[in-house]
N, C-alpha and C positions, 0 to 999 in steps of 0.2 A: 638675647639678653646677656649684659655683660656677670661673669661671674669673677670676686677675685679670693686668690690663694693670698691669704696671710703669709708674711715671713716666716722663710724657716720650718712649711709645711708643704703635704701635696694632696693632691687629689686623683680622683681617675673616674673615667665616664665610657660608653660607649660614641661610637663613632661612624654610621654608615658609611659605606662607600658611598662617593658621590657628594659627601659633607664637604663640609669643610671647616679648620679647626684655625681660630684668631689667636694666636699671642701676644698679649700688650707689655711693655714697659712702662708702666703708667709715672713712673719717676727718675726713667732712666739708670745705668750701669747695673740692671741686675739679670743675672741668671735664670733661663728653665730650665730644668732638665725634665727631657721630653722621649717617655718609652712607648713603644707601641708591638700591639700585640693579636694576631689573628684571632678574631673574636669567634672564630669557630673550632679554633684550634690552638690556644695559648701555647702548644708547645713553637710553634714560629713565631718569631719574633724579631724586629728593628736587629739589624746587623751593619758594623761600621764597618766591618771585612769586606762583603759583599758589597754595600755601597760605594767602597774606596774602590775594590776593584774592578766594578762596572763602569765607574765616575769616571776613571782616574786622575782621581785628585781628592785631598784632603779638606778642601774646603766646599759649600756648598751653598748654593743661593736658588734663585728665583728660576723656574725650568728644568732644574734636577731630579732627578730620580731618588729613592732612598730606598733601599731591596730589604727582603726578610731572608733568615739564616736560609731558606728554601731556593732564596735566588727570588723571588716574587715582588715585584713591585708592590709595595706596601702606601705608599703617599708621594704625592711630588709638591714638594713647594713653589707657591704659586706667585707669592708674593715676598718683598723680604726687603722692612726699611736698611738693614743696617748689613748685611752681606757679609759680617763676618761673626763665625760659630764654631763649637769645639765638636767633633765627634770618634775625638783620641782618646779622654781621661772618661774613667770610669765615675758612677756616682760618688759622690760624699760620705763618707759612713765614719760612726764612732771609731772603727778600729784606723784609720786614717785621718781623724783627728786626733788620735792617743800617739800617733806616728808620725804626723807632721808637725802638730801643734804642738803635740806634750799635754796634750788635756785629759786630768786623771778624770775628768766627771765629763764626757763628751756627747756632744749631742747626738742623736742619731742618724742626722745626716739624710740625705734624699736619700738614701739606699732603705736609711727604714721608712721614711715618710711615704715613697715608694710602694716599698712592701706592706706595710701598713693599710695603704689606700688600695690595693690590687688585689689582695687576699683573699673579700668577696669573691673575686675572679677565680680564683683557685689559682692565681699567681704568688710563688714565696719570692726571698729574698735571692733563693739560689736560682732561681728564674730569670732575675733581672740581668740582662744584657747591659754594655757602654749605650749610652744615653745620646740621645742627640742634644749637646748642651745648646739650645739656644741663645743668643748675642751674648756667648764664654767667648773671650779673645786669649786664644791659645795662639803665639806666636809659633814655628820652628824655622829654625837656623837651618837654611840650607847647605851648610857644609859639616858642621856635626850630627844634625838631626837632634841638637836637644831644645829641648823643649822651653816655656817661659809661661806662665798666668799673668795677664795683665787684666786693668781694669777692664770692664767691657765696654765695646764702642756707642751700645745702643743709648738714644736719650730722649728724654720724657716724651710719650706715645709714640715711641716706637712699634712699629710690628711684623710678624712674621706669619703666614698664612700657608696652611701646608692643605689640599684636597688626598680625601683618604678614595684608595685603589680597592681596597677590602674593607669590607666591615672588621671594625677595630676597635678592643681594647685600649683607652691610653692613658697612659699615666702622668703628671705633670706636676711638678713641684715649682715654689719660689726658693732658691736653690741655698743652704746653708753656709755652704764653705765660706768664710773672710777673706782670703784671696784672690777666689773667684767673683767676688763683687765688690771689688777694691775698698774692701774695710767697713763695709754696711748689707744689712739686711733691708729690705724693700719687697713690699706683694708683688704679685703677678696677677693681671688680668688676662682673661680669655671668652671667645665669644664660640656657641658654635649654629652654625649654620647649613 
């Protein structure tokens, strides 16, 4: 059954291993941001360290592996319409919109939607790890290394299909930032199976 995340919120569910978890873009150019978390043990958790440096390489698609802080194989994605995602920039949060944007009333950004949604878990906010942003199009310059947010590539029914390694905690937002969804909010669908 498809379920979707309003704009600008998030959710979180359990996850067997052996599942498997759908992300849709059901209108195209919008962001998830996607955490996960040993549901036997929320202190491990989705690490872009270890993933990078098992990977080696900063981006990640269909056959990949994604590790927890433990080193443990947490989900591999299985599927992937759009092949390009962030898992460099951290969640969205208020104090990073009072910081980039200038906004004195700012939203709370996935980092609280996030927290918010994982809390039942006994997950806070200081918990939360970098996210695997899915269809975020994080550019980098290979000769400075800086960085760019562009629109994202994904578009209408896109999707991304990750099969979880461990039973898992996960958290998933429709992602706030305006930069990162080139100037618009949009839901997020997701299916699990």
């Amino acid at each position: 059954m498809m379920t979707r995340i309003e704009p600008r919120s998030g959710t979180a569910f359990e996850l067997a291993a052996g599942g498997r978890l759908t992300v849709i873009d059901p209108e195209g150019g919008q962001v998830a941001d996607l955490c996960a978390f040993n549901a036997a043990d929320t202190r491990e958790a989705i690490s872009n360290g270890r993933s990078i440096d098992y990977g080696s390489k900063i981006y990640f698609t269909a056959g990949d592996l994604i590790y927890s802080n433990r080193s443990n194989v947490m989900f591999e994605i299985v599927e992937d319409d759009v092949g390009r995602h962030d898992f460099l920039l951290t969640p969205c949060s208020a104090e990073m919109f009072r910081k980039l944007y200038g906004d004195e009333k700012p939203h709370r950004g996935c980092l609280g939607n996030l927290a918010a949604a994982l809390e039942p878990y006994g997950v806070s906010a200081d918990d939360i790890p970098v996210a695997f942003n899915v269809f975020m199009n994080v550019p980098v310059d290979g000769e400075s290394g800086s960085l760019s947010v562009e629109p994202p590539l994904s578009k209408p029914g896109d999707r991304f299909i990750i099969e979880a390694k461990m039973d898992l905690i996960v958290g998933l937002t429709a992602c706030s930032a305006p930069l990162s969804n080139g100037g618009s909010f949009k839901p997020i669908d997701y299916e699990l199976s």
